[in-house]
N, C-alpha and C positions, 0 to 999 in steps of 0.2 A: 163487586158493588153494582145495584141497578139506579139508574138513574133514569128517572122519565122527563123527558122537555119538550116545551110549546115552544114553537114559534109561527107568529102569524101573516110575517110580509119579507120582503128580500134584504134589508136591512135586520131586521130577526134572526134571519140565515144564516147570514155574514155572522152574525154574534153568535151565535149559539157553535158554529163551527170552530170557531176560534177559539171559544172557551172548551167543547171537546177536545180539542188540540192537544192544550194548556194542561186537561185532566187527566186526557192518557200522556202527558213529559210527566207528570206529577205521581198521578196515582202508581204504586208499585205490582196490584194485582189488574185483575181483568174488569169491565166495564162493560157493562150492558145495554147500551141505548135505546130506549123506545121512545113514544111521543107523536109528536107532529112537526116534520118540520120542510124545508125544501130542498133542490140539491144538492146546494154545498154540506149540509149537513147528514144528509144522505148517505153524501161522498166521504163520511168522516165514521159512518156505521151505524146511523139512525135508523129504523124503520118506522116507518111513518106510516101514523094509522092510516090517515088521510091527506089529500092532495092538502097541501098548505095554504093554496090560493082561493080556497074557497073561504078562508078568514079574510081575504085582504080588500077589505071593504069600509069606509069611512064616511062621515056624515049621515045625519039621525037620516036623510031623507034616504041616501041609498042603503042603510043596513035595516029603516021600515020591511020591503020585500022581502028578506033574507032575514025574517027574525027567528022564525019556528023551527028554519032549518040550520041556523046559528045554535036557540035553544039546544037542537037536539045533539049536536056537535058537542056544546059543552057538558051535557050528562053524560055524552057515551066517553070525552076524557076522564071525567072525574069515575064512571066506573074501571076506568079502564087504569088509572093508579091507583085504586083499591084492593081491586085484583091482582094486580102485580106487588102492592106494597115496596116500592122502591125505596132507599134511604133518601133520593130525596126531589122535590119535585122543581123542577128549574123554570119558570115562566118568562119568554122575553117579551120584553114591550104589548103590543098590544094589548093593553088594560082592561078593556070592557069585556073581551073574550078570558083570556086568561086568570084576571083577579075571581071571575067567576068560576072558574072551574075550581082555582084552591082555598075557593070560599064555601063549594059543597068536601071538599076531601076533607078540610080542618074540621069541617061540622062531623065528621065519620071518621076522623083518624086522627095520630097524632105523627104525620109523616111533615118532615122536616120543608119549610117551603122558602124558594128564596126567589127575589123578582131582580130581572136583569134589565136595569131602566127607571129609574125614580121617574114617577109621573109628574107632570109639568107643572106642580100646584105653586109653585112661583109665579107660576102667568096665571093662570086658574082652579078652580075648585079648590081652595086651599085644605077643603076639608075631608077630601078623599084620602091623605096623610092619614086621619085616624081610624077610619075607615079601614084601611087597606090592612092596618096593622092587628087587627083584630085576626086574619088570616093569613100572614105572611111574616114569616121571621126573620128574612135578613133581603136588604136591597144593596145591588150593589149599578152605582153613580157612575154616570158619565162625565160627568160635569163636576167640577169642586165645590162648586156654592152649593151643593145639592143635601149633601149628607146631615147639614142641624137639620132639615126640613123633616127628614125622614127619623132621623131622632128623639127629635121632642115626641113625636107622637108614640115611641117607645118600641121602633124598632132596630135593628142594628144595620149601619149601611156603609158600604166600603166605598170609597172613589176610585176604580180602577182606572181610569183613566177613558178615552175616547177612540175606539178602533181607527180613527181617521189616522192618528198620529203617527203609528208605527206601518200603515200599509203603505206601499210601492208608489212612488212618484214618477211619471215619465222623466226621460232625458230630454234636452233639447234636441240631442241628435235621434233620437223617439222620434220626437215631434217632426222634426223637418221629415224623419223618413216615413211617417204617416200621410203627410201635406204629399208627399210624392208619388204614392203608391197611390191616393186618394184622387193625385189628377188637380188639387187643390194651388198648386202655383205657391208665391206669395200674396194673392189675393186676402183682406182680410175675411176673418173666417167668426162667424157664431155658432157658438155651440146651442142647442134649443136641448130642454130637458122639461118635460113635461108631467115628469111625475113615475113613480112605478107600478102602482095599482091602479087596475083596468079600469075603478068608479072614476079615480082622477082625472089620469088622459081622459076617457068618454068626456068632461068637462073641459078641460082647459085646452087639449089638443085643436078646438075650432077656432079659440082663441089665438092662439101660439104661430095657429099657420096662416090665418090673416094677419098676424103682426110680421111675422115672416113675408107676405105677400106689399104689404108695405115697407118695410124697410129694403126690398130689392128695389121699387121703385125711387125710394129717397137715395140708397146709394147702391148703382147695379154693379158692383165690382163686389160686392158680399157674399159670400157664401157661407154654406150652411152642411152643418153635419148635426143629424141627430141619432144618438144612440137610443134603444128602445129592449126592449124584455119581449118575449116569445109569446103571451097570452096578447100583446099589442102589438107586435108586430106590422100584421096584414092592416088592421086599422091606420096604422101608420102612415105604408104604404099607400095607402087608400087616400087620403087626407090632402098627402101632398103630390099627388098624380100631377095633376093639373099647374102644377107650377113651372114660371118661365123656365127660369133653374131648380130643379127639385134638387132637396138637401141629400148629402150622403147620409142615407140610413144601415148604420150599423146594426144588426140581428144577431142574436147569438145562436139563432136554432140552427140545429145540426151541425154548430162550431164547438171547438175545444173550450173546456171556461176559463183556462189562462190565456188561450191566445187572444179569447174575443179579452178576457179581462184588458189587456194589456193594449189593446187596441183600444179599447175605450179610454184607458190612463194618458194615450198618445195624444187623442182627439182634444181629451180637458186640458193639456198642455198645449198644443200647437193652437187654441182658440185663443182668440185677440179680445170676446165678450161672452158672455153666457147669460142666457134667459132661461131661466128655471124655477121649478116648483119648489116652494119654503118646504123646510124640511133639510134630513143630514145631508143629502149632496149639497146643500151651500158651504161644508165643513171640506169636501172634497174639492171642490173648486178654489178652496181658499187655501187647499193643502199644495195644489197645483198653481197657486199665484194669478191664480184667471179673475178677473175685474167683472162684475155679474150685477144681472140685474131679480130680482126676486118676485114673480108670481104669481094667487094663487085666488083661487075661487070655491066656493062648496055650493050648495042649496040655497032657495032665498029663506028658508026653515033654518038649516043650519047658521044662517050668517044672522039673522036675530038673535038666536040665543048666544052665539060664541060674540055678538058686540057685546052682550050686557054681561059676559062672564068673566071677558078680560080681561087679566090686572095688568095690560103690561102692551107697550107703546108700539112696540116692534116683537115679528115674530121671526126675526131672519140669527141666527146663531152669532154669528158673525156681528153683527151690531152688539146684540147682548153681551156675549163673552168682554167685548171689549169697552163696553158703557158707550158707546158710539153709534151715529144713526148715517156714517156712509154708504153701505150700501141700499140704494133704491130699493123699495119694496111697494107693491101694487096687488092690497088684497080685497074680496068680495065685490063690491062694486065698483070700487076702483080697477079693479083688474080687464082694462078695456085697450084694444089696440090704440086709442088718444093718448093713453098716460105710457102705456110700455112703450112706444114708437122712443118718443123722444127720449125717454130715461138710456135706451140705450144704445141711440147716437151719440148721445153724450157721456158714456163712458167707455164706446169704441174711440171718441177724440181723447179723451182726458182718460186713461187707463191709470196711473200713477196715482190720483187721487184714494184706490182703495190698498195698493201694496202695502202700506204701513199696518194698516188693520189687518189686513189677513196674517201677516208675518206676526202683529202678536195675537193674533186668535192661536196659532199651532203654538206659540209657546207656553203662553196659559191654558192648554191641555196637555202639556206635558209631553211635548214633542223631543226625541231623543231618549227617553227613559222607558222603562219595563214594557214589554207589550201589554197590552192590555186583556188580551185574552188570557196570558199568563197569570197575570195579578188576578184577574176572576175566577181563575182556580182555584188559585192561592185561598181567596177569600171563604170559597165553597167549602173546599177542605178542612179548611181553618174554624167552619161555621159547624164542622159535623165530628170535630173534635180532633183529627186526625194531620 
């Protein structure tokens, strides 16, 4: 069987790994993987046209510069499953990239297409649902509210569930032997996450570390551990030179991906608060019981058009999942050292106020049950008749 798959950012990665996994427990013959992706999926037998990170770009202002050569990216996938004719084409997330590329294959073939991520038409664009389905035959959900959304519009969409659920949790005794090896004491400790793709950080990282340069002065017994991805690294590095206490910056380059994994898993358990970019690691934080504060900034371009787009009060998962507006969130212009300072003094004093909400966010995604990668095989296989 060939199967060709996109994926555009490091949460793409993670997914699309996980569901090759699922394919080769599943499928009985041999599997072919082409696409694009990065690498954990690499790691699982992808060959990858091209670097993955040259997709992982967000907001009209920064993918303006990178449009022609975004263009050209998505004609050479879509010739590049013509040619191959694979049974089936997998796209994860990343929608404006992807939905495009199996919007010219459907126009020139009739190869079976499934999208890994229902787009967020519950918050906005409600009307990309119909849209999408004109090129795309089966979606499969993260989320349970998800699947009438993609229906009505007359597609088929599975709810496999949310990869946060079934992945590895630190232990406490992780965590204290992270705090030790790290030199960290019991001092309280924040974790700072600034995002994975390099437009992001370039954006919020100046934020982050003046909010960081304040909060040592409001309380200097805090410290800081920020974990970081390999194209941000040095920027990182760079950022937080100059600080009284610079935070411990985890790096995965030139490390194992389980070891650094698993050191990162320690860090989001042995944190007392977390300041981080909206998006799935608020899911991972809450998988890990860490009390967080959420946020996030784009373009002054992008933040006009995404107020007037959308439907929906809160953009942190964790609030939605659970109809709840506990945890802090501070986006666009709000997103200033004044408002993040004190949001998360105030929930390194009072940490208890979010436990209950995150305990039932992982249950309402189905914490305990099928992996998730598994069950998107399942569905894939199940979508291609087999």
């Amino acid at each position: 069987m060939k199967i060709y798959l996109i994926a555009g950012e490091l949460s793409g990665d993670k997914l699309g790994a996980s569901l090759m996994q699922g394919l080769k427990a599943l499928y009985p013959g041999e599997i072919d993987f082409n696409g694009v992706g990065g690498p954990l999926m690499e790691a699982e037998g992808l060959d990858s046209q091209f670097p993955m990170q040259e997709l992982s770009v967000m907001g009209i202002a920064e993918v303006l510069p990178k449009y022609f050569h975004l263009k050209r990216r998505i004609r050479e996938c879509a010739e590049a499953v013509q040619a191959l004719q694979p049974d089936v084409l997998i796209t994860i997330d990343s929608p404006d990239f992807c939905l495009r590329v199996a919007k010219l294959v459907k126009a020139a073939t009739n190869i079976r297409t499934v999208h890994y991520v229902a787009p967020s038409v519950w918050a906005w664009r409600p009307g990309r649902a119909s849209k999408m389905a004109k090129h795309i035959d089966q979606v499969l959900a993260l989320l349970p509210f998800e699947p009438p959304y993609m229906e009505a519009a007359g597609m088929r969409c599975d709810f496999v569930g949310h990869p946060v659920v079934s992945e590895p949790v630190a232990s406490n005794v992780e965590a204290e032997e992270f705090r030790a090896a790290q030199g960290l004491g019991d001092a309280p400790l924040a974790l700072i996450l600034p995002g994975s793709r390099e437009s992001e950080v370039t954006r919020l990282l100046p934020i982050f570390v003046s909010a960081m340069k304040a909060l040592q002065e409001a309380r200097p017994d805090l410290r800081f551990v920020l974990p970081t991805t390999t194209p941000v690294a040095e920027m990182v590095r760079s950022a937080v030179a100059d600080m009284a206490e610079p935070p411990v910056v985890l790096d995965p380059t030139g490390q194992n991906l389980d070891v650094y994994a698993a050191q990162k898993r320690a860090a989001f358990k042995a944190a007392d608060v977390a300041l981080a970019a909206s998006g799935t690691v608020s899911l991972e934080l809450a998988a890990a019981e860490t009390p967080m504060v959420i946020a996030y900034d784009v373009s002054p371009i992008s933040r006009v058009i995404f107020k007037r787009m959308l439907k929906i009060d809160t953009v942190t998962l964790a609030n939605l999942i659970t109809d709840t507006r506990i945890v802090p969130e501070h986006l666009a212009e709000n997103c200033t050292v004044e408002n993040i300072v004190p949001s998360v003094l105030d929930v390194l004093e009072k940490p208890e106020t979010q436990l209950q909400v995150v305990r039932d966010t992982m249950a309402k995604l189905g914490k305990g049950g099928e992996d998730p990668g598994l069950r998107a095989a399942k569905a894939v296989l199940d979508g291609l008749g087999m």
